[in-house]
Structure formats: C-alpha cells, structure tokens
C-alpha positions as CSV (number, residue, x, y, z in Angstrom):
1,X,26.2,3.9,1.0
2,X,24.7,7.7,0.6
3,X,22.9,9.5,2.9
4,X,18.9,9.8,1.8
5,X,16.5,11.7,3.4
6,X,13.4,9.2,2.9
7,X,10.3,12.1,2.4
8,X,6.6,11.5,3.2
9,X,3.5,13.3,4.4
10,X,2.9,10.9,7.4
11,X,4.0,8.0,9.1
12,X,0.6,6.1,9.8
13,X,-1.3,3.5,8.5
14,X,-1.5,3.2,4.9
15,X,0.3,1.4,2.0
16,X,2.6,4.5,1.6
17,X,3.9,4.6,5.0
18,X,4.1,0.6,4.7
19,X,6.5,0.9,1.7
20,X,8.8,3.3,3.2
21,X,8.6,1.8,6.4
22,X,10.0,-1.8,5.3
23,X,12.9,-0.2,3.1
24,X,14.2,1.7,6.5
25,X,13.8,-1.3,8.6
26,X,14.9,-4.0,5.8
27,X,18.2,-1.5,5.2
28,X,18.7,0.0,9.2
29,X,18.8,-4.3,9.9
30,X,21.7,-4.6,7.0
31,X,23.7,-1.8,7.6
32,X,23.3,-1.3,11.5
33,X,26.7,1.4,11.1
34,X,25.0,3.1,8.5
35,X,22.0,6.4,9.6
36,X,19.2,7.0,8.0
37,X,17.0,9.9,7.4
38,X,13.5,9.8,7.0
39,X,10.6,13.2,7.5
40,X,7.1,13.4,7.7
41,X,4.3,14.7,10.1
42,X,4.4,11.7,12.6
43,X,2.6,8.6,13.3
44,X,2.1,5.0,14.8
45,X,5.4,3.8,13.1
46,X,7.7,6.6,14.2
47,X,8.3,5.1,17.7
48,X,8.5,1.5,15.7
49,X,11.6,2.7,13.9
50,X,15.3,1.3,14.0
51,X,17.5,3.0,16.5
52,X,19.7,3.8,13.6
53,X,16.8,5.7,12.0
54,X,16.7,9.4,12.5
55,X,13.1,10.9,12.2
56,X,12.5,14.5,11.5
57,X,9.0,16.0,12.4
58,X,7.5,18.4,9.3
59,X,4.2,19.2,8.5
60,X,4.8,17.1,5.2
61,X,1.2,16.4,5.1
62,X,-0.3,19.9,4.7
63,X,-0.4,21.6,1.4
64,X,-1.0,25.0,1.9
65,X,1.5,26.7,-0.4
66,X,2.9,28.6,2.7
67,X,3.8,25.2,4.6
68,X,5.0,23.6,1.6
69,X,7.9,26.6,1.5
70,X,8.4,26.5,5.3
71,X,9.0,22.7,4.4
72,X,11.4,23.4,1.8
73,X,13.4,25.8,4.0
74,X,13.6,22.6,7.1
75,X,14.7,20.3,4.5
76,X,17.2,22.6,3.4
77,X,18.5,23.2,7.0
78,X,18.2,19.5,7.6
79,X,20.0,18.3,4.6
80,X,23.1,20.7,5.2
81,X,22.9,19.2,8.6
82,X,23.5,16.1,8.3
83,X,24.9,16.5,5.2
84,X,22.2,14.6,3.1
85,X,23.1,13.5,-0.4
86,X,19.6,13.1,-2.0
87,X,15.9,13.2,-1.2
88,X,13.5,10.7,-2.3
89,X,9.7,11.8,-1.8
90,X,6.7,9.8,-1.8
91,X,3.9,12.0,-2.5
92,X,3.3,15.1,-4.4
93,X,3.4,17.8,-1.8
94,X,6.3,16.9,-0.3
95,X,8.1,16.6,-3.7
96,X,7.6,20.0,-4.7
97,X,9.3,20.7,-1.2
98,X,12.1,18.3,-2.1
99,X,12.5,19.7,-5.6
100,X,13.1,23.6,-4.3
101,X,15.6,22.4,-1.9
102,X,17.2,20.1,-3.8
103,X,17.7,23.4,-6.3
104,X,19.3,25.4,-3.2
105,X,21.0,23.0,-2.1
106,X,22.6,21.1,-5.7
107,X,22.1,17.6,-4.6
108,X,19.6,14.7,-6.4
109,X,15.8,14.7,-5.6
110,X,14.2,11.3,-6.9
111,X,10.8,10.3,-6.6
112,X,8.7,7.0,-6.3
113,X,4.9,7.1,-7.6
114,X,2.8,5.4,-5.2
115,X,-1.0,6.2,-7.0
116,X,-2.5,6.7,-10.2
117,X,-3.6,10.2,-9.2
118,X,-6.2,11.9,-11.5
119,X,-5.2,15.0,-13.7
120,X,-8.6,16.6,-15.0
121,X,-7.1,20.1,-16.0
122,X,-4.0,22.0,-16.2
123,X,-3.7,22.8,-12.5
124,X,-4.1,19.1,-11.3
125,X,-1.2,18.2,-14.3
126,X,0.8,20.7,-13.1
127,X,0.8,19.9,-9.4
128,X,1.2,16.5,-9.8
129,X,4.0,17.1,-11.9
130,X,6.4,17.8,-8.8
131,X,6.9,13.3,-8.6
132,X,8.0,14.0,-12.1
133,X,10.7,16.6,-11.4
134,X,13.7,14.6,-10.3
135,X,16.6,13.0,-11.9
136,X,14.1,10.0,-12.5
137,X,10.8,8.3,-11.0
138,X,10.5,4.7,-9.4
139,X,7.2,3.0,-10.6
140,X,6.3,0.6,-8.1
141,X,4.1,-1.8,-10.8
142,X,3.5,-1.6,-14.2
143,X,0.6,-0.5,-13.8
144,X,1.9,3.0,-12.6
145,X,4.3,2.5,-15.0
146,X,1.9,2.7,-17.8
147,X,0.0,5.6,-15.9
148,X,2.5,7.5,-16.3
149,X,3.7,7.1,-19.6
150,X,0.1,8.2,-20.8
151,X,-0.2,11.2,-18.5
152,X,3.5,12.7,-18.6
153,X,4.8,11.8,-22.1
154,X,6.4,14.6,-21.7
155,X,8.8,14.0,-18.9
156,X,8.7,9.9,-19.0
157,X,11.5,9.7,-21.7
158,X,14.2,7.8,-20.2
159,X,13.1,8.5,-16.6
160,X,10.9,5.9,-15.5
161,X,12.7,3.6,-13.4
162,X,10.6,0.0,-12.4
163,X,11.0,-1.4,-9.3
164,X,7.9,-3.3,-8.3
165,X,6.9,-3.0,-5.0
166,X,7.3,-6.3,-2.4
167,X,6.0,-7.4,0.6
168,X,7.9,-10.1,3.0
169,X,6.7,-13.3,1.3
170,X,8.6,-15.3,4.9
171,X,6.1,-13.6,7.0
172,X,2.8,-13.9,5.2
173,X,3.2,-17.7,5.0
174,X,0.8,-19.8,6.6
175,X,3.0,-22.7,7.5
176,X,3.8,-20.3,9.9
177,X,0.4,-19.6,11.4
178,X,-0.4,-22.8,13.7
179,X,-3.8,-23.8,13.5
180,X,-4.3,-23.9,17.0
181,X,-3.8,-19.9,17.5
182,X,-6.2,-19.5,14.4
183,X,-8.6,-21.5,16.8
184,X,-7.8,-19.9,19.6
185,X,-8.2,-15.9,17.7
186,X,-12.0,-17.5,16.7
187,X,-12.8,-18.2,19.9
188,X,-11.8,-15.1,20.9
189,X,-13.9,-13.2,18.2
190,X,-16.9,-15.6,19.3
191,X,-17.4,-16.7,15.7
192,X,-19.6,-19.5,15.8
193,X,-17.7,-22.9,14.5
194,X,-20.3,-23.1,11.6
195,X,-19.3,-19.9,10.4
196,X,-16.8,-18.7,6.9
197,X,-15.0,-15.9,7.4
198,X,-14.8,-12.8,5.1
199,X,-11.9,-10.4,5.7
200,X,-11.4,-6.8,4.6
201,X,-8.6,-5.2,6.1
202,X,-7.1,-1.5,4.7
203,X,-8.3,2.1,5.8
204,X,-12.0,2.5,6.0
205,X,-12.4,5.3,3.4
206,X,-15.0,5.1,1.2
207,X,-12.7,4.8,-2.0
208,X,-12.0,1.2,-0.5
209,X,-15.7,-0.1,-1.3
210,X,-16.7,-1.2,2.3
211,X,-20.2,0.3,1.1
212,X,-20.4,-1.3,-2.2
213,X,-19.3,-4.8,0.1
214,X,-22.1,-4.7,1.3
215,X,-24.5,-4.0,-1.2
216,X,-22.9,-7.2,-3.0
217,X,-23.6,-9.2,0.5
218,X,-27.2,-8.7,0.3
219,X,-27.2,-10.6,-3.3
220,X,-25.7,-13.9,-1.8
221,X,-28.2,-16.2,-1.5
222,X,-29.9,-16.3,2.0
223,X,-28.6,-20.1,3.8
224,X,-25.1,-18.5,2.6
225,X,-25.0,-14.9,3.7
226,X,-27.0,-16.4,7.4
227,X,-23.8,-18.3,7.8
228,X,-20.6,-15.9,7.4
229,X,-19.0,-13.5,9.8
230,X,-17.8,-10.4,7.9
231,X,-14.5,-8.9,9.4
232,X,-13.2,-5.1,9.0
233,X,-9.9,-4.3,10.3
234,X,-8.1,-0.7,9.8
235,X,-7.7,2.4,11.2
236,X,-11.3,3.1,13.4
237,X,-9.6,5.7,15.3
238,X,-8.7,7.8,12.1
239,X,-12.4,7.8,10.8
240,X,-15.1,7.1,13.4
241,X,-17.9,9.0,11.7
242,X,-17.4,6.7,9.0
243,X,-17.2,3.4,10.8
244,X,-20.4,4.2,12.5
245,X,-21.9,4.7,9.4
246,X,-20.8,1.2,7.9
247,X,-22.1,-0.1,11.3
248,X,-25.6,1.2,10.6
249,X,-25.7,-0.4,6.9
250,X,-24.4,-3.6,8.6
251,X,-27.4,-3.7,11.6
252,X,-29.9,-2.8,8.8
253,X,-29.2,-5.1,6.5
254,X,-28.9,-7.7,9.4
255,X,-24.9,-8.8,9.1
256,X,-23.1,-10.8,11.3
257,X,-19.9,-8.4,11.0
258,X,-16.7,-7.5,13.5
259,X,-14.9,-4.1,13.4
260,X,-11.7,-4.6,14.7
261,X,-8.7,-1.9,14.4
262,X,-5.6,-2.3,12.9
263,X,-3.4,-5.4,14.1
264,X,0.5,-6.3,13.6
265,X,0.0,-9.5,13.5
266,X,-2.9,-9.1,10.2
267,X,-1.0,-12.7,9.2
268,X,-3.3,-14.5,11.6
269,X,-6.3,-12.7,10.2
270,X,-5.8,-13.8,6.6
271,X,-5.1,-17.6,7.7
272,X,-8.5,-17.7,9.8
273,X,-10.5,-16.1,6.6
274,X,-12.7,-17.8,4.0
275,X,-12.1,-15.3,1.0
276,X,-10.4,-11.7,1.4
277,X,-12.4,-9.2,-0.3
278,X,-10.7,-5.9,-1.3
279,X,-13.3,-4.3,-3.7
280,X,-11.4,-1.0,-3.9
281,X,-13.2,1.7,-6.0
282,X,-10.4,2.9,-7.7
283,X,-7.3,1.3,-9.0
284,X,-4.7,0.5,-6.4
285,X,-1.1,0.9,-7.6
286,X,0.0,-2.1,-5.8
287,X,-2.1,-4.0,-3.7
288,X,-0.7,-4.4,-1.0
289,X,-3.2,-6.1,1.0
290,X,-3.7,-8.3,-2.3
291,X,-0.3,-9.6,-2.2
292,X,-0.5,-9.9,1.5
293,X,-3.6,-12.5,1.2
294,X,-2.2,-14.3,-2.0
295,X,1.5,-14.5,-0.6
296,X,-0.9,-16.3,2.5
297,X,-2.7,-18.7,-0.1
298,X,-5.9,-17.2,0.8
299,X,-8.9,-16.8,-1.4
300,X,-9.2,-13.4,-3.0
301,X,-11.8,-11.5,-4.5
302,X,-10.8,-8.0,-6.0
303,X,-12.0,-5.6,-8.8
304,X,-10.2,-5.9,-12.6
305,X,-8.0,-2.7,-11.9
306,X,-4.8,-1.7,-10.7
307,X,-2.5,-3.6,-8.9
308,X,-4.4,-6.6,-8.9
309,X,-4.5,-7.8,-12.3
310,X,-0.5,-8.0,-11.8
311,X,-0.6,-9.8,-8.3
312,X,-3.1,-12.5,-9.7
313,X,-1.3,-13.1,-12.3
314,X,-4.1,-11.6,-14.9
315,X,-7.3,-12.9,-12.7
316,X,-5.7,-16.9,-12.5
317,X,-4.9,-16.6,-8.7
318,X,-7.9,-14.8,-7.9
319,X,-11.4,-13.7,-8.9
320,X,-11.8,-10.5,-10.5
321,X,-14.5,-8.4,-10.6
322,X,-15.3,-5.7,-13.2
323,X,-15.1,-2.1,-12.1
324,X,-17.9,-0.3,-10.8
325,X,-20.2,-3.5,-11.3
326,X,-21.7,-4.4,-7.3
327,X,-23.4,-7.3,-9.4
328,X,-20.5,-8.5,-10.7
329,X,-18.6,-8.4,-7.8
330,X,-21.4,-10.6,-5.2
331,X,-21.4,-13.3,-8.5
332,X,-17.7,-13.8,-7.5
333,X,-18.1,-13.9,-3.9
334,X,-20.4,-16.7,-4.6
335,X,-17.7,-18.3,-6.6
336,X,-15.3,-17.7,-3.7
337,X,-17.6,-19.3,-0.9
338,X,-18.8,-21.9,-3.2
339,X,-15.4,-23.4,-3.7
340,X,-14.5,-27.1,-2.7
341,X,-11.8,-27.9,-0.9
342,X,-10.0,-29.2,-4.2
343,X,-11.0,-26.2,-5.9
344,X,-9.4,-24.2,-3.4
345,X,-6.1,-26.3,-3.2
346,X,-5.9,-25.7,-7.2
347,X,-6.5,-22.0,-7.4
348,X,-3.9,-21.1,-4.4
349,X,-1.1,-23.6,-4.4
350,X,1.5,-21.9,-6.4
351,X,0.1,-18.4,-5.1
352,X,3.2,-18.1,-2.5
353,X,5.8,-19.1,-5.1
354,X,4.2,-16.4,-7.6
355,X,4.8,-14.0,-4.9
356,X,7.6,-14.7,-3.9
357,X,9.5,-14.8,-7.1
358,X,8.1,-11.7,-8.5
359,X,7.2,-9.2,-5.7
360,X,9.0,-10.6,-2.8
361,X,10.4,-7.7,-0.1
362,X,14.4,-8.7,-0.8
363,X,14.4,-8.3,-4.3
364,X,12.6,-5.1,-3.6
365,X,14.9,-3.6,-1.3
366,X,18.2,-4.5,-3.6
367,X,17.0,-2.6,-6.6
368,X,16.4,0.2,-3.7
369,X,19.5,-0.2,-2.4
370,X,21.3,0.1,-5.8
371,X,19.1,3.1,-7.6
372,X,18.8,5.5,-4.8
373,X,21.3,4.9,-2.0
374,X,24.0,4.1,-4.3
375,X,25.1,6.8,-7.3
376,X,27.7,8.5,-8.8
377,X,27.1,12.6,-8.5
378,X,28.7,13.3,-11.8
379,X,25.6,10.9,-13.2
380,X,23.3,13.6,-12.0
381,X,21.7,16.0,-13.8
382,X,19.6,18.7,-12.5
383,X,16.2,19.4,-14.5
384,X,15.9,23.0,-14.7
385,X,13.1,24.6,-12.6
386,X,10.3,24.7,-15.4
C-alpha cells in the first residue's frame, strides 16, 4: 500500500470532511500496520482520528496566494519527510498547493471533485482548474461527472475516474434504532405525542434553503402545520448570526421548531422524523444527508438537482421538488405528511437495499483503495505546468 497524503482545507463539519474522514477510518481499521497522512487547518474530527493517522496542521483553508505557496513549500517538506508517494486533494485551493509540490517533488497529485463549483469567467475557470491538474480526477456521482465533462472538455479526455461516493448503509439502518430510545430522545425534546416530525440536518448556510423551508411551511394547510415540530440540527457554533436569524422567521411566523447542534448519533434523529427535508438551493454533488435518510427508510423531500435525482433513484424513492420553486416544494411536503401508513411502507421498503447496493461505504472505499493508494509509478505521467 502507498503512502498518500489525504489534502483538505478543514476537518469540520461538512460533507467534505465526512468523505475523507470515513476513507481514513474505514482504511486506518483494515490496515492497522499501515500510516496515514492526512493535512488541513484543523477541526472536530482531528482528535476523532485513528491512532495510525498522522494529521498535519496547514492553513489549507485560506486562499490568499501567499499562503497557498507557504502551503506548497510544507507539503513539500512534509512529503520528503515521510516520504509520501502521492497527494490527493479535495478542494481547489489546496490542489493548486498539491500540484506545485507535486512538480518539486516528481511524485502523483490526484484529485476528487466534491461540488459543481460555478465558472462565470476566465479567472473562475482557471482557478478551478487546479482539481483538474493531476494524473486524473475522482467524480464522486455522475452528476459531477457530467459537470465536468461540460465545463473542462478540455482536460476530461481519459481522466475522469467515477467512484461514487458511499455512506455506511450498516449504520443508518433502523433495525438498529430501538423504538424505545426514539421514545425516550422525544421525551427529551418535549415533543408533544400528537406531533410529526420534520428534520433538516446539514450546515445552516443559507445555500441549504432553511429560509425557503420555511416559506414553504407557511403554505401547509393550518390543522397540519399547528401539529408538526420542525427540527434543525448542524453546526450553531460556526454560524450564530445566522441561526438567530432563522430563529426570528420561525417565532414570526409562529413555528413549533428545535435548533439542536450537530450530533454523532444523527441515526436516531432520522428514525424519530416524519419526512427529512433537504431543500438545498443549489445542486449537491452527492447528498449525503439524502442517502443518510433513504439508507434509514425515511421519508424524503429534496429539490430535482444534483445528487438527489441519483439517490432516489430518478424521484421513485423520494419527492422531488423543482428548483427554485418554494411552491412546488410545500405541494410535496404535503404529499409527504399526507402519506398513509401503506403509502409509506411502499415508497421506502427497498430504499436500504437501493443504497446499499449502489452507494454503500465498502464498495466505496475498494475502488479508493485500488485507484489511489495502489499504483504503479512508471503509469504516471506528469501534466506539464500550463
């Protein structure tokens, strides 16, 4: 097995860090001889890392073009070090790091394409073209790989490399959520018995459509909306001016909600919620919190974009809402609490399978294994700088 320095501008909350996160746990738990290398500017996770998981601390999440050469220069010094034998980056700032070392020092860069990031002009092409730079680029759906076959043509030509993301179908199961603690977390909450549930967990950025949420609320009809608890889980620390301003929409329009930070155990959440509703405003490139809820049989409302349309299978495993459309996206959460009991057996029984067949965390992490931390180094070839 080669030595890879895993790159990434931080290690916090987010489906970025989630991603790298599992491949260093999933592989550190295989190959417990075997270090691995991993740099970024820090967060929750760090101290959640395998023993056998070296962490460097950069300033990989600044992109000033000053720190991004300071960073190349570390990763240099840190790849001679422990004699690294490629890098894989994650984001765009920290590629064009990786790709300037990776020059110095002769060894593979690679890269994995986690967003469909916009490229309005020249400049914005350009600087995102650092992901593109390596000996290939992972797409983690098809989604991003279709992104970026419309938006680099020009370096896509035998370079794209799919391997879907995957999330650990074994742990977002709910035979393994025992109905008693979903009582017991209710209780807690002080949700009245009457009550459904709507869950939106993720970061609370205004990209994630928290605001246009509740905009769609107000349009369910009144002896509905009087009897559902909304709850928000993510990262309150990170953005209390925001949250606070979600809390005031929420006390105006007269919601029962719960803000609640980010929780390990967001398994329990998803098996004590009505619907899941992730109305992101843009298109995700996986989904992550989409597969989470589906893999948990859960009822799922999401927008048409993105990620999604793949996890539900083209809109049969969950209901879709079109883009941009707050109408169009309460009529669905109508659909969603409206649904029988029957209704809801039919729409999510073969959910879990679906999941775990075609984005399940092993598969996942064996295509990992096999296109970045195995290679030949005659295979290689290095892309010249421009």
């Amino acid at each position: 097995m080669k030595k890879v320095l895993e790159v990434l501008p931080a290690f916090g909350t987010g489906g970025v860090e989630s991603y790298v996160f599992d491949i260093l746990t999933s592989l550190a738990k295989t190959h417990k001889e075997h270090t691995f290398y991993v740099a970024s500017s820090g967060g929750a996770l760090v101290d959640k890392l395998p023993s056998n998981v070296n962490h460097f601390n950069l300033p990989l999440n600044k992109r000033s073009p000053f720190v991004m050469l300071q960073n190349t220069l570390a990763l240099r010094k840190i790849c001679k070090a422990h004699a690294i034998d490629r890098m894989h980056a994650h984001s765009r700032a920290p590629a064009w790091s990786c790709y300037l070392s990776s020059k110095l020092l002769k060894i593979p860069f690679a890269a994995t394409f986690h967003g469909a990031h916009k490229a309005q002009n020249w400049f914005k092409k350009f600087y995102n073209s650092s992901m593109m730079r390596g000996e290939y680029v992972v797409a983690v759906s098809q989604f991003i790989h279709q992104h970026l076959q419309t938006i680099y043509p020009a370096y896509t030509k035998d370079k794209i490399v799919d391997i879907f993301e995957g999330i650990d179908t074994n742990r977002f199961h709910k035979k393994h959520i025992p109905f008693d603690q979903v009582l017991a977390k209710r209780e807690e909450l002080k949700i009245p018995f009457y009550h459904k549930v709507i869950l939106l967990p993720g970061r609370f950025a205004k990209l994630k459509g928290h605001l246009e949420y509740i905009e769609a609320f107000q349009q369910v009809p009144e002896d509905t909306k009087n009897n559902v608890t909304s709850i928000f889980i993510g990262n309150i620390k990170d953005k209390p001016d925001y949250v606070e301003t979600l809390k005031g929409e929420v006390s105006i329009n007269n919601m029962t909600c719960i803000f609640l930070d980010s929780s390990d155990h967001i398994e329990l959440f998803y098996a004590l919620s009505d619907v899941v509703v992730v109305p992101t405003q843009v298109p995700e490139s996986f989904g992550r919190v989409i597969a989470e809820a589906l893999s948990m049989e859960a009822i799922v409302v999401s927008i048409d974009h993105g990620g999604s349309v793949e996890l539900s299978h083209d809109g049969r495993y969950a209901f879709l809402s079109k883009s941009g459309c707050v109408h169009a996206l309460a009529a669905q959460m109508k659909r969603a609490l409206s649904l029988s009991i029957k209704e809801k057996k039919d729409l999510t029984e073969n959910t879990h399978a679906f999941l775990t067949e075609n984005y399940g965390l092993d598969s996942m992490i064996q295509k990992i294994e096999a296109q970045i931390y195995s290679y030949s180094k005659e295979e290689v070839n290095f892309p010249p700088i421009c």
